[in-house]
PDB file with one MODEL, atoms N, CA, C and O in Angstrom:
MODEL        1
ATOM      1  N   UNK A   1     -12.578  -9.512  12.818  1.00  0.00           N
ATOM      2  CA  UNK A   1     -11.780  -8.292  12.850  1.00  0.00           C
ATOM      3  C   UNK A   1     -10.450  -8.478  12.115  1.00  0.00           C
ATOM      4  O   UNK A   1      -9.853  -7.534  11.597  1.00  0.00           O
ATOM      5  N   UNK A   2     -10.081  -9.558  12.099  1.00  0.00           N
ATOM      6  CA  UNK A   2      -8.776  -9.936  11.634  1.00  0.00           C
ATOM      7  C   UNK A   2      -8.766  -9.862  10.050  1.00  0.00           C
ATOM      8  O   UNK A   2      -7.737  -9.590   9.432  1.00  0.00           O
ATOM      9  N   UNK A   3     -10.131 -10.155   9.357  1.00  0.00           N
ATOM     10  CA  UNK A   3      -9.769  -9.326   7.978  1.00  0.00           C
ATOM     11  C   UNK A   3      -9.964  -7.754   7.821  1.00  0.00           C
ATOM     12  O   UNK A   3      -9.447  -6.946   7.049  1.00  0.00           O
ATOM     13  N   UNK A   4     -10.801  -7.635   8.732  1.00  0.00           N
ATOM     14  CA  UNK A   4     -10.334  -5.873   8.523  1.00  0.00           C
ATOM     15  C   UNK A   4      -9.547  -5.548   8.298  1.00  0.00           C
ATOM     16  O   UNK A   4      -9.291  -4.959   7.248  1.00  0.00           O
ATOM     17  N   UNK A   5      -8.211  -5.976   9.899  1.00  0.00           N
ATOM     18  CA  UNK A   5      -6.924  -5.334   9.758  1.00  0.00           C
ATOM     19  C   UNK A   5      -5.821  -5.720   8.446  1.00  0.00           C
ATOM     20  O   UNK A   5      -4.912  -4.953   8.128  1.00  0.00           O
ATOM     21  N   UNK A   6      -6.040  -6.844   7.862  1.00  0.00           N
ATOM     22  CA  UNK A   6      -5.447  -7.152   6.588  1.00  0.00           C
ATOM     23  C   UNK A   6      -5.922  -6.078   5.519  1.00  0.00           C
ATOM     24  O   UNK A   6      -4.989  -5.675   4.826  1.00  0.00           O
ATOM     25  N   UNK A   7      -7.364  -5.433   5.180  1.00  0.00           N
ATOM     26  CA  UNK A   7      -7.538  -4.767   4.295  1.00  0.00           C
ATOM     27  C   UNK A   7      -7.519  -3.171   4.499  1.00  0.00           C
ATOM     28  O   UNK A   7      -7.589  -2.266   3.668  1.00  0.00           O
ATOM     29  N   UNK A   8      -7.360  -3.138   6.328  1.00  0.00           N
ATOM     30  CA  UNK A   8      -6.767  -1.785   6.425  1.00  0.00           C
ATOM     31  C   UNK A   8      -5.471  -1.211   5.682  1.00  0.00           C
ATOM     32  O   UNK A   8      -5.154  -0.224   5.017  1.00  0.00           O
ATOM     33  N   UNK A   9      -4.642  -2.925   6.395  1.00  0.00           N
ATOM     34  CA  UNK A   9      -2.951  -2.991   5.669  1.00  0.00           C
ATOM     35  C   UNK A   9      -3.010  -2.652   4.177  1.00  0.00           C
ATOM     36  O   UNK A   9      -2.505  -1.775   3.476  1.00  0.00           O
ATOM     37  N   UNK A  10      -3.600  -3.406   4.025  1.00  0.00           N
ATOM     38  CA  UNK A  10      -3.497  -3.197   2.215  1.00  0.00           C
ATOM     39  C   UNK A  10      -4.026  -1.928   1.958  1.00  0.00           C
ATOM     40  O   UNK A  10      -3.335  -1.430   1.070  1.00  0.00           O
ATOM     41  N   UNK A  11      -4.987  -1.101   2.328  1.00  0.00           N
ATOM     42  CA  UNK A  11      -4.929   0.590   1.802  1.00  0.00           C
ATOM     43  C   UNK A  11      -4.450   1.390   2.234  1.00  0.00           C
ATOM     44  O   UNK A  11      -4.577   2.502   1.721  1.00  0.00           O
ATOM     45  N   UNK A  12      -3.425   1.146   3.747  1.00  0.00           N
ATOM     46  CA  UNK A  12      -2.286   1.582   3.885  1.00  0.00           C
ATOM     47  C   UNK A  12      -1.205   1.689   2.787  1.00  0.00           C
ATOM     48  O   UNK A  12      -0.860   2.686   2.153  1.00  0.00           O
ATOM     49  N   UNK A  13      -0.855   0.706   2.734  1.00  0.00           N
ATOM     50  CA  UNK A  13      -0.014   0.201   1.549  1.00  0.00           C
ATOM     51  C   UNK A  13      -0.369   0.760  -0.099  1.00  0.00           C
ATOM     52  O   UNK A  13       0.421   0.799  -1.042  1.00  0.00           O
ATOM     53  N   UNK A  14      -1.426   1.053  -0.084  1.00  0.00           N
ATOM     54  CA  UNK A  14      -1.538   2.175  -1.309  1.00  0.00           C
ATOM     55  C   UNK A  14      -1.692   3.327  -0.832  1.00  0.00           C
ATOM     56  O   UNK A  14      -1.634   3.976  -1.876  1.00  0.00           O
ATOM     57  N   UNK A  15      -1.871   4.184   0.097  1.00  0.00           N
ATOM     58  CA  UNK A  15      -1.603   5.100   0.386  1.00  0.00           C
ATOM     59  C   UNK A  15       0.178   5.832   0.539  1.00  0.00           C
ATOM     60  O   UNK A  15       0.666   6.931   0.273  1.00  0.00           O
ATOM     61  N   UNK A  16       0.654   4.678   1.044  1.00  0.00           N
ATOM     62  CA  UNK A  16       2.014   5.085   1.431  1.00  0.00           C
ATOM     63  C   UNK A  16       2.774   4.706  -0.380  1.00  0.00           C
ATOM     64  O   UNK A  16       3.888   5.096  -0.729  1.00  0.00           O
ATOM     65  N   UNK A  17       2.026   4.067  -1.066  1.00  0.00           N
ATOM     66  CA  UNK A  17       3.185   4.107  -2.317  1.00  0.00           C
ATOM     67  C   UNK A  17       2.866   5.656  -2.885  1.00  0.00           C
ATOM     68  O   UNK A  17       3.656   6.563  -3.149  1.00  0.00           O
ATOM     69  N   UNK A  18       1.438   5.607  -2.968  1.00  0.00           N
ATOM     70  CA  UNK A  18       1.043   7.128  -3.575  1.00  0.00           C
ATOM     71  C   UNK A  18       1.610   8.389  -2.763  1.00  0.00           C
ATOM     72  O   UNK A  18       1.815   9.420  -3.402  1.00  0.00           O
ATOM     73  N   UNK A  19       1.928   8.352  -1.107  1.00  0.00           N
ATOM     74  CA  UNK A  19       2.950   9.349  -0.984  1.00  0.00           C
ATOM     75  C   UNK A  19       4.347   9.435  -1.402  1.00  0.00           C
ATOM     76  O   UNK A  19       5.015  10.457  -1.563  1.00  0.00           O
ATOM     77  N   UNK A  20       4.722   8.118  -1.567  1.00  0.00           N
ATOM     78  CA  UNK A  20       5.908   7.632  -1.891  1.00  0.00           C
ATOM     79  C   UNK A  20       6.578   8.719  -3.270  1.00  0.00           C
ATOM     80  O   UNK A  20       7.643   9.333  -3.323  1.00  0.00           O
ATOM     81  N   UNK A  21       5.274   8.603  -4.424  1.00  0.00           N
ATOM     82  CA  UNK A  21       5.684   8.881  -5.300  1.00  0.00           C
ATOM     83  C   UNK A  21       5.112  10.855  -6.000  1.00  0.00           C
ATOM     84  O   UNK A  21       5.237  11.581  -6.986  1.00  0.00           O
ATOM     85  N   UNK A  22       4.455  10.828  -4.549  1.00  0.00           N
ATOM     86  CA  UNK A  22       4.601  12.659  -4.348  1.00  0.00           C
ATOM     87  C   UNK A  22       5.255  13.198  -3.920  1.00  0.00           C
ATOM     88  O   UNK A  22       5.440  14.409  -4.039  1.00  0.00           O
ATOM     89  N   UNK A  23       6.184  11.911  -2.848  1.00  0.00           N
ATOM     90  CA  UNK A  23       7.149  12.887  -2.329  1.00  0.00           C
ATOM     91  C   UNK A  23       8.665  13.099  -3.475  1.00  0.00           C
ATOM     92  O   UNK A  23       9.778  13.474  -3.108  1.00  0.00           O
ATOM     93  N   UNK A  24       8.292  12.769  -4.736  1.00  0.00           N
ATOM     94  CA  UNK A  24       9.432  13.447  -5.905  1.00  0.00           C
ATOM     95  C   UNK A  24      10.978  12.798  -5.029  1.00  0.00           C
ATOM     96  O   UNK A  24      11.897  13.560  -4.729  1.00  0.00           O
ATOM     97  N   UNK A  25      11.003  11.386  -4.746  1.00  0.00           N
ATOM     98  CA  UNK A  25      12.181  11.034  -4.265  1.00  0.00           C
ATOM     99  C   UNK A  25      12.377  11.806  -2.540  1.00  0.00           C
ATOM    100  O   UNK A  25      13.142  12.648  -2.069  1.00  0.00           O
ATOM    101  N   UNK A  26      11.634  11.268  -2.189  1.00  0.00           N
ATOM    102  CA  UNK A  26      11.885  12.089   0.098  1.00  0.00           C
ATOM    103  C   UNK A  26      12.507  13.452  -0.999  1.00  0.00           C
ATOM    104  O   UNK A  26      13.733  13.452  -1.114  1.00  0.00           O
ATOM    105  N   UNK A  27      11.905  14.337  -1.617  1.00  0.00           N
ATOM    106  CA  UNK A  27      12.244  15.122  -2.005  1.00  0.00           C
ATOM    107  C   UNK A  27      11.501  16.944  -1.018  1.00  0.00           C
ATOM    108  O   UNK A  27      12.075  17.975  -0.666  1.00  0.00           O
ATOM    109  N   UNK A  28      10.055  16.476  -0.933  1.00  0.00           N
ATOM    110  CA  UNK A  28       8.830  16.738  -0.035  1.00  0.00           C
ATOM    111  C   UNK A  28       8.704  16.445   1.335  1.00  0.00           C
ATOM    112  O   UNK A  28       8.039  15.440   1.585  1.00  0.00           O
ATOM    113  N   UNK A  29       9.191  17.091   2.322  1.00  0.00           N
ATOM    114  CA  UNK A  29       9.319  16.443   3.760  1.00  0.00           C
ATOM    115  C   UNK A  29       8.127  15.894   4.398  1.00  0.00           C
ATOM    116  O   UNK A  29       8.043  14.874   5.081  1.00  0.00           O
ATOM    117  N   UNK A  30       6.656  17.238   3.871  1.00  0.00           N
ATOM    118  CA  UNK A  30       5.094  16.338   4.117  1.00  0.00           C
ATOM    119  C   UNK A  30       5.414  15.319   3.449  1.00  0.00           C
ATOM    120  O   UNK A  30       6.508  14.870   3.790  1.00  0.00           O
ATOM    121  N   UNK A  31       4.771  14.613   2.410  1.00  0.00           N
ATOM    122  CA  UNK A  31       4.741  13.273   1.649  1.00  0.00           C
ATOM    123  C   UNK A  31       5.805  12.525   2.145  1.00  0.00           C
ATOM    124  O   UNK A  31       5.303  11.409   2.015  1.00  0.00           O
ATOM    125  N   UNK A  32       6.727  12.356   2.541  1.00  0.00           N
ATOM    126  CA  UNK A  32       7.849  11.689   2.599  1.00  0.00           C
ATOM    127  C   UNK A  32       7.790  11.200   3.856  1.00  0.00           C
ATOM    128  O   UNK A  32       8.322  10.147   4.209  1.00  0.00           O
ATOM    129  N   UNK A  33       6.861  12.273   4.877  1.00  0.00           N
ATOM    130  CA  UNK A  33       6.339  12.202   6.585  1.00  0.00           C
ATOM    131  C   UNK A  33       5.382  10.995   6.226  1.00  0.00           C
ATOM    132  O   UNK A  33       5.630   9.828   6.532  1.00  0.00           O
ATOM    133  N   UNK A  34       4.298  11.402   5.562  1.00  0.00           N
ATOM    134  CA  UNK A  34       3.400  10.901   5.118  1.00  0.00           C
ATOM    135  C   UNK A  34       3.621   8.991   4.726  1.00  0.00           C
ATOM    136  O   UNK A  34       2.909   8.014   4.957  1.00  0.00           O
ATOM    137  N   UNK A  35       4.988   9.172   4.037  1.00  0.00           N
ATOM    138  CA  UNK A  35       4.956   7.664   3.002  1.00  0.00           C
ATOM    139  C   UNK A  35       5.691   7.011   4.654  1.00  0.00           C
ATOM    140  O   UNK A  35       5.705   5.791   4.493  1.00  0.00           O
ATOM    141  N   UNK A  36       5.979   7.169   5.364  1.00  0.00           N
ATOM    142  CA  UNK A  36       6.958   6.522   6.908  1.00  0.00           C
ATOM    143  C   UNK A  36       5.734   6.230   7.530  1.00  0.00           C
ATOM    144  O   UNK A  36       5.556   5.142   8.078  1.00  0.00           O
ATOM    145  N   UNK A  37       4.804   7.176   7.492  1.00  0.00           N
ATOM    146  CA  UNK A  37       3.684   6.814   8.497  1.00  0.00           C
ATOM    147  C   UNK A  37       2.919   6.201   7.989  1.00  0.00           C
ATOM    148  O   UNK A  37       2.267   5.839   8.969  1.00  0.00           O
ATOM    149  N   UNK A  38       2.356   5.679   6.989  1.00  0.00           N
ATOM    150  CA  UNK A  38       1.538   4.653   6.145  1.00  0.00           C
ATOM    151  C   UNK A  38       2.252   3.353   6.107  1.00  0.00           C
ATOM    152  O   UNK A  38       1.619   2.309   6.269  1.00  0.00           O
ATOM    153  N   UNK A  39       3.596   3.353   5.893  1.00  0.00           N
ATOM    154  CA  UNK A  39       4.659   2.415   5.946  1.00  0.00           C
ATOM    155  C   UNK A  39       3.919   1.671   7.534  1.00  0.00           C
ATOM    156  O   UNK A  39       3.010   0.872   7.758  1.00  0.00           O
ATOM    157  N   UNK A  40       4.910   2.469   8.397  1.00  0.00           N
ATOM    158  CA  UNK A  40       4.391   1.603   9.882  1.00  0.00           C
ATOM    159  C   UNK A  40       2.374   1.703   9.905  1.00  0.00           C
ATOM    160  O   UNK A  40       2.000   1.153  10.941  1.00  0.00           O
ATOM    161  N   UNK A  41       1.634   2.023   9.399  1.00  0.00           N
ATOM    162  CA  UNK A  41       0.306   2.062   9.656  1.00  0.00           C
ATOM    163  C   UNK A  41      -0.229   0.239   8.965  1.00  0.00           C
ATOM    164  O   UNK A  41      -1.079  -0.623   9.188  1.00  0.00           O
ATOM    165  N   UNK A  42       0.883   0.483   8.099  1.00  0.00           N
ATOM    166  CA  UNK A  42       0.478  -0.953   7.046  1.00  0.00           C
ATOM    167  C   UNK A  42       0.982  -1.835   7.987  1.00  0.00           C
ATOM    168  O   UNK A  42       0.276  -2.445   8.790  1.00  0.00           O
ATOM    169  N   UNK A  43       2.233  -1.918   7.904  1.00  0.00           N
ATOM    170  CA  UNK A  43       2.832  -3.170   8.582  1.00  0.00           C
ATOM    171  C   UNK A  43       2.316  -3.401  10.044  1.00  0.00           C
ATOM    172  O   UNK A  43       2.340  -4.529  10.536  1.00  0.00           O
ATOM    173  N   UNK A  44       1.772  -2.133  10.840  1.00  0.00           N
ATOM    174  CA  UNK A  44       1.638  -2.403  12.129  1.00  0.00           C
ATOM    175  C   UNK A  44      -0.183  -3.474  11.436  1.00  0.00           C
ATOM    176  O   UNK A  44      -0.455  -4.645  11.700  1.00  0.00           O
ATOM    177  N   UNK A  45      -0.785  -2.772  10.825  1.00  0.00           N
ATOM    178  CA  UNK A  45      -2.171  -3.700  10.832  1.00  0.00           C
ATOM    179  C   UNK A  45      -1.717  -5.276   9.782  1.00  0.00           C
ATOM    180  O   UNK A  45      -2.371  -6.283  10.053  1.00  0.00           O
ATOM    181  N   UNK A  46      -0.737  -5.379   8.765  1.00  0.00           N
ATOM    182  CA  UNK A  46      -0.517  -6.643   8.752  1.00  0.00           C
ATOM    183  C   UNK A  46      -0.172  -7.476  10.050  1.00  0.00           C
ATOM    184  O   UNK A  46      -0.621  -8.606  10.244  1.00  0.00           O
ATOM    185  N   UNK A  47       0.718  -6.769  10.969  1.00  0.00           N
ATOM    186  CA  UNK A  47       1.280  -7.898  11.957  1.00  0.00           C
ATOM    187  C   UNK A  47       0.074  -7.762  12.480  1.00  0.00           C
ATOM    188  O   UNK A  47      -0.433  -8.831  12.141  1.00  0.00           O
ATOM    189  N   UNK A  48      -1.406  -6.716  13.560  1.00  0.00           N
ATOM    190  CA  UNK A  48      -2.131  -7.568  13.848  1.00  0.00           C
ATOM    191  C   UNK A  48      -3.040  -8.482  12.681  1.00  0.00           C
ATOM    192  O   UNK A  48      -3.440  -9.560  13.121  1.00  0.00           O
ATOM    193  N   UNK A  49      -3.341  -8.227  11.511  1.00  0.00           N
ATOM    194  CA  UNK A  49      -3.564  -9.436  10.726  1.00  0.00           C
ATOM    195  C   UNK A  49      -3.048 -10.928  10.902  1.00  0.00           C
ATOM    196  O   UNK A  49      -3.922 -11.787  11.021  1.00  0.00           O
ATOM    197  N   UNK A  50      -1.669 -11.341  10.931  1.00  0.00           N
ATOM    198  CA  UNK A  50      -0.839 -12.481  11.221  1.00  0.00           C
ATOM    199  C   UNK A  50      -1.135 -12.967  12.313  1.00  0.00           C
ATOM    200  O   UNK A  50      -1.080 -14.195  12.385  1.00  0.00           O
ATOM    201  N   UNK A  51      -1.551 -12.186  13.542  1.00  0.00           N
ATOM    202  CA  UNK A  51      -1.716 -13.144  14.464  1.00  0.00           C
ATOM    203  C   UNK A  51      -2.898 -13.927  14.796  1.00  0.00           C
ATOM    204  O   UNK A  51      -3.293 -14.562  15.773  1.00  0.00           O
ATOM    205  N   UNK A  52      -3.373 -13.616  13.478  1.00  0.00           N
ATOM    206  CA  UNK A  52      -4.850 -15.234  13.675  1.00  0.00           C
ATOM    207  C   UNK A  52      -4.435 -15.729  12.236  1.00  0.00           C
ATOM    208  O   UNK A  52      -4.195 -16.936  12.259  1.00  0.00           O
ATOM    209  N   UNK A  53      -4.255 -15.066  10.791  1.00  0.00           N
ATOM    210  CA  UNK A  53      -3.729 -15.444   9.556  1.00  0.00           C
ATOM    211  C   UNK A  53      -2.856 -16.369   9.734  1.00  0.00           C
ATOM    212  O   UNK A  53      -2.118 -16.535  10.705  1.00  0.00           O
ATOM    213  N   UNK A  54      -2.954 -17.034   8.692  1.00  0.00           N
ATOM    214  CA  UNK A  54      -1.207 -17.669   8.192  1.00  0.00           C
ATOM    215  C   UNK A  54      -0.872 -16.658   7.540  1.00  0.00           C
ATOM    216  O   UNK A  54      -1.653 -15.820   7.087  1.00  0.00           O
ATOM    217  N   UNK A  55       0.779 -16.656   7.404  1.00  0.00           N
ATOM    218  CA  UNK A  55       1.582 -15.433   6.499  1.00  0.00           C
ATOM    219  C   UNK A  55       1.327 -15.941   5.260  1.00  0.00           C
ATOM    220  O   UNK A  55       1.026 -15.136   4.379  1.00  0.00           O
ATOM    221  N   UNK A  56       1.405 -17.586   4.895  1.00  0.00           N
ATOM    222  CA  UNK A  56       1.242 -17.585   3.211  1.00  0.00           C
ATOM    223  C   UNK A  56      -0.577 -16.667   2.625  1.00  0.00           C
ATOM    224  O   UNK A  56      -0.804 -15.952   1.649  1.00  0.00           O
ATOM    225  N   UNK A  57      -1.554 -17.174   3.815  1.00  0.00           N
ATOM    226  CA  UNK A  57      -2.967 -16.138   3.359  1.00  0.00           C
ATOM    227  C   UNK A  57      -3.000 -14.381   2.867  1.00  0.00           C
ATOM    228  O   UNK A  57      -3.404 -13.582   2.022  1.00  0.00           O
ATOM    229  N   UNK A  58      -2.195 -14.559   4.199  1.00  0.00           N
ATOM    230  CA  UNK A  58      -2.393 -12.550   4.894  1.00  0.00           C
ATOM    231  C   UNK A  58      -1.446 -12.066   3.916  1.00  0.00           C
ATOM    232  O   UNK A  58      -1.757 -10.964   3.463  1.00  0.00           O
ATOM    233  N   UNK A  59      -0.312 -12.598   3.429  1.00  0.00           N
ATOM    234  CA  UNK A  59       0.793 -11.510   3.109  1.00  0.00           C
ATOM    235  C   UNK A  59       0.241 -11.781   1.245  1.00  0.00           C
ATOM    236  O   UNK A  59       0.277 -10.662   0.732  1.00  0.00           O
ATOM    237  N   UNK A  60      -0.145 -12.675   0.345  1.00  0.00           N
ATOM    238  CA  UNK A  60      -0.299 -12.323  -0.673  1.00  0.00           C
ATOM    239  C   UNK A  60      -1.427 -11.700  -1.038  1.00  0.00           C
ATOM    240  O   UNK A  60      -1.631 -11.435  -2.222  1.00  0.00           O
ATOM    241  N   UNK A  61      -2.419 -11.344   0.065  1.00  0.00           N
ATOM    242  CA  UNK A  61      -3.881 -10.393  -0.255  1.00  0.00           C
ATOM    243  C   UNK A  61      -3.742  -9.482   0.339  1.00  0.00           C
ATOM    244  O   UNK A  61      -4.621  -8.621   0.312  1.00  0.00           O
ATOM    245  N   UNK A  62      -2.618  -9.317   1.087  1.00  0.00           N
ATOM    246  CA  UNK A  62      -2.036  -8.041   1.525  1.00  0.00           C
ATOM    247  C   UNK A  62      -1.141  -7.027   0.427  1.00  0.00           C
ATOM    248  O   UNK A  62      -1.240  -5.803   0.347  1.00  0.00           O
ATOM    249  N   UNK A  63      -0.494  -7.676  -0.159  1.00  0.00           N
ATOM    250  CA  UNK A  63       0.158  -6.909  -1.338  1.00  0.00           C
ATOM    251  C   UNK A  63      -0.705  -6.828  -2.896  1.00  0.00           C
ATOM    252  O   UNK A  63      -0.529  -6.097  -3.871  1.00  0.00           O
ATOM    253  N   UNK A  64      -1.628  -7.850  -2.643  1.00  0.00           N
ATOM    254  CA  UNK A  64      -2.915  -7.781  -3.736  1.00  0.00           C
ATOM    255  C   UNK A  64      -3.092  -6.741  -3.904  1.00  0.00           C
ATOM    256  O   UNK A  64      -2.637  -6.032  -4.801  1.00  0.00           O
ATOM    257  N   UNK A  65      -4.250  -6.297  -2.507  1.00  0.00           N
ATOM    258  CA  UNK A  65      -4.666  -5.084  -2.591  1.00  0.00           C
ATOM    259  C   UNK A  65      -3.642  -3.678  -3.069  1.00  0.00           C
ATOM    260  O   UNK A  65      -3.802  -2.747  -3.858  1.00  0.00           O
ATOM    261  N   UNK A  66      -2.567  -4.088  -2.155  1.00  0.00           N
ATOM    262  CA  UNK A  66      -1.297  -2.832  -2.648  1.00  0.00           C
ATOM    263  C   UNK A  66      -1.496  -2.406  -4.169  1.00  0.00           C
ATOM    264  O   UNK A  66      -1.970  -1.429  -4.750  1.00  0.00           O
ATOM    265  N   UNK A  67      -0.807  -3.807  -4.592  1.00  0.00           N
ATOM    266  CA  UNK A  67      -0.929  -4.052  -6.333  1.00  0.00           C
ATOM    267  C   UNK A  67      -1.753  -2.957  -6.835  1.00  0.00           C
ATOM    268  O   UNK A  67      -1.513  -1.847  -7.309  1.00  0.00           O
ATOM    269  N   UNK A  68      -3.256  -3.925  -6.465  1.00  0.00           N
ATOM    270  CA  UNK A  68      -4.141  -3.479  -7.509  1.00  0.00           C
ATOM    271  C   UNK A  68      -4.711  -1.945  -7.123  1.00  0.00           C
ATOM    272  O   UNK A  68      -5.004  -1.213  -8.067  1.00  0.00           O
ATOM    273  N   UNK A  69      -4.859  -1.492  -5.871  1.00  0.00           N
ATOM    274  CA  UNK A  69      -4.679  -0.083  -5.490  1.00  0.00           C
ATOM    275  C   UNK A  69      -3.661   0.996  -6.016  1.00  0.00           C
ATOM    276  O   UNK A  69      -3.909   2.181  -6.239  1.00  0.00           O
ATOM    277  N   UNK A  70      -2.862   0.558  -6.116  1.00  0.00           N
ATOM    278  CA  UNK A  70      -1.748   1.154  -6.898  1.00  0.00           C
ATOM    279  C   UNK A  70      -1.961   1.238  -8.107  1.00  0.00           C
ATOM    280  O   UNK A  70      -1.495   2.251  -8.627  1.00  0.00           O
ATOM    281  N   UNK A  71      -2.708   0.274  -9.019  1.00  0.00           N
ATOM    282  CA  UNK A  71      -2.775   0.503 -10.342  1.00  0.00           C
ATOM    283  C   UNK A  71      -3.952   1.697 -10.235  1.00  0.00           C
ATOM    284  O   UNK A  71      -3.683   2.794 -10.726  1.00  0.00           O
ATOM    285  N   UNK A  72      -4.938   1.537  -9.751  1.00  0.00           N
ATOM    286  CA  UNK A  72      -6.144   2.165  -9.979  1.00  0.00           C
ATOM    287  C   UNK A  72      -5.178   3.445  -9.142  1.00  0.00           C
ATOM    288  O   UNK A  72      -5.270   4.222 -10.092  1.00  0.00           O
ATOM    289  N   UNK A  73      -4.536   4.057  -8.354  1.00  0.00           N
ATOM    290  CA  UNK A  73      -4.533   5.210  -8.217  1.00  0.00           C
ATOM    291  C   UNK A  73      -3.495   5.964  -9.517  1.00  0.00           C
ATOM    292  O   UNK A  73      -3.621   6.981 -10.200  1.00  0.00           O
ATOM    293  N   UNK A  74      -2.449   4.882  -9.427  1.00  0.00           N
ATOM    294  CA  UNK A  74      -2.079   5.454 -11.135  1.00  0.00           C
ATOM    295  C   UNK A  74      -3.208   5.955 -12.238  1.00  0.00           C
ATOM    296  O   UNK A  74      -3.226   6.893 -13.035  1.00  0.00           O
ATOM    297  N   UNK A  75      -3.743   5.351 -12.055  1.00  0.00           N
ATOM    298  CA  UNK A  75      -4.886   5.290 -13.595  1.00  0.00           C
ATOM    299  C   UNK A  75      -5.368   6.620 -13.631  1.00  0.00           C
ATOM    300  O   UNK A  75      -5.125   7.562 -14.384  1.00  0.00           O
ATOM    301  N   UNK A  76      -6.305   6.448 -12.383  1.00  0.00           N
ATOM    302  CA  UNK A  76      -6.713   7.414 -12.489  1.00  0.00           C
ATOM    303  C   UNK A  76      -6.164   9.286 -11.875  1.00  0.00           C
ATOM    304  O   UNK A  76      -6.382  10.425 -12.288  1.00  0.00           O
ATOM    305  N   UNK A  77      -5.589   8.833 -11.015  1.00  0.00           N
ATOM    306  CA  UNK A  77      -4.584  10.094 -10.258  1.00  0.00           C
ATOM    307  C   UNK A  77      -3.503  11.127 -11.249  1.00  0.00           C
ATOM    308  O   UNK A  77      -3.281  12.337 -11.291  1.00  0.00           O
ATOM    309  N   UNK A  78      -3.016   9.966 -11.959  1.00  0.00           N
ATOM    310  CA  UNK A  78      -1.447  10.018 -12.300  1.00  0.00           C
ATOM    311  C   UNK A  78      -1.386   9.822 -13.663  1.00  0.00           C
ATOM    312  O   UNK A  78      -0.395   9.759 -14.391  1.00  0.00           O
ATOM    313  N   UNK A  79      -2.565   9.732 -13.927  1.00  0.00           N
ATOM    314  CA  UNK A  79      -3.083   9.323 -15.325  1.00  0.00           C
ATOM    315  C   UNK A  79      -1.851   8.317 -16.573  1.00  0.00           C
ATOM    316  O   UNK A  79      -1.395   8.554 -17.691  1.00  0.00           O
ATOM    317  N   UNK A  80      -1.710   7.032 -15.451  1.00  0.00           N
ATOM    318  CA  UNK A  80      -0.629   5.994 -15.897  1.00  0.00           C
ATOM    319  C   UNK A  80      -1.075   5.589 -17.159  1.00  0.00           C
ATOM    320  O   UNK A  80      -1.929   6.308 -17.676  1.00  0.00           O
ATOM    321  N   UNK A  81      -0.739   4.719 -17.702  1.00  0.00           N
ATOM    322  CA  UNK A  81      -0.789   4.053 -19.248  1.00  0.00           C
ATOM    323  C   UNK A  81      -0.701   2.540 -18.677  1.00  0.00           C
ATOM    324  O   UNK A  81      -0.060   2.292 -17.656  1.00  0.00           O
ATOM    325  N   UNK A  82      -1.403   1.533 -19.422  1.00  0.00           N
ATOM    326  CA  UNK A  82      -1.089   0.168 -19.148  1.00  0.00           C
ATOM    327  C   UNK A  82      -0.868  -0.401 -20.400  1.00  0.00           C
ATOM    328  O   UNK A  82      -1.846  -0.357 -21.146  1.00  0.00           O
ATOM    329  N   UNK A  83       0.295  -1.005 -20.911  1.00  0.00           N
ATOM    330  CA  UNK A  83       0.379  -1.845 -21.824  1.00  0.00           C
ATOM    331  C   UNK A  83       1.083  -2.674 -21.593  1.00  0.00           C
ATOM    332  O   UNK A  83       1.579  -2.828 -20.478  1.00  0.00           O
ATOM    333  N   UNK A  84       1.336  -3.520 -22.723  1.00  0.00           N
ATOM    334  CA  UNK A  84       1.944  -4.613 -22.606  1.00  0.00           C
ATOM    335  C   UNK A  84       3.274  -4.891 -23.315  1.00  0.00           C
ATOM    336  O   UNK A  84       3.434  -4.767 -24.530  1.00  0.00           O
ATOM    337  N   UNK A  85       4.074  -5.221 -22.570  1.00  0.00           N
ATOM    338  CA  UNK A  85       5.681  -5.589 -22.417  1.00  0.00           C
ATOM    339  C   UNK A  85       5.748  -5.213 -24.070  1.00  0.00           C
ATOM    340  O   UNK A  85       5.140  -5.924 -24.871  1.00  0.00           O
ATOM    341  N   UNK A  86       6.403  -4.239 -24.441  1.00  0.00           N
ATOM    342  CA  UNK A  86       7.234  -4.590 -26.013  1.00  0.00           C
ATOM    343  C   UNK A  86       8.919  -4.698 -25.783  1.00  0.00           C
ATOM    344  O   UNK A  86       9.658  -4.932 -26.739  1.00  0.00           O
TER     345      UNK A  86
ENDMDL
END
């Protein structure tokens, strides 16, 4: 169960950036409701993650998923661009 709650965390954690960045700056009081409650939804299922994890395991495949969730909802949502550093 204990990786569940790590990969719950982590699509928490892309959920709450993607409200993050509908709510146009806490501009949107839904989305902005929204990005607080994904916030504590993540962190509450990382901390039960940690308590069988080590933090060096749980917390960098915890923000993995963030990461790479985040790219793919850019991509395709938000229709982001990926290139490379000029």
């Amino acid at each position: 169960m204990t990786w569940i709650y790590l990969i719950i965390a982590g699509l928490f954690e892309v959920v709450w950036a993607t409200m993050m960045k509908l709510s146009n700056g806490f501009s949107h009081f839904g989305y902005a409701a929204a990005t607080v409650v994904g916030m504590v939804l993540s962190f509450g299922f990382l901390a039960l993650a940690t308590k069988h994890l080590p933090l060096s395991i749980a917390y960098p495949i915890w923000t993995g998923i963030g990461a790479v969730g985040a790219i793919i909802v850019g991509l395709v949502f938000f229709k982001d661009t990926i290139a490379p550093i000029t």
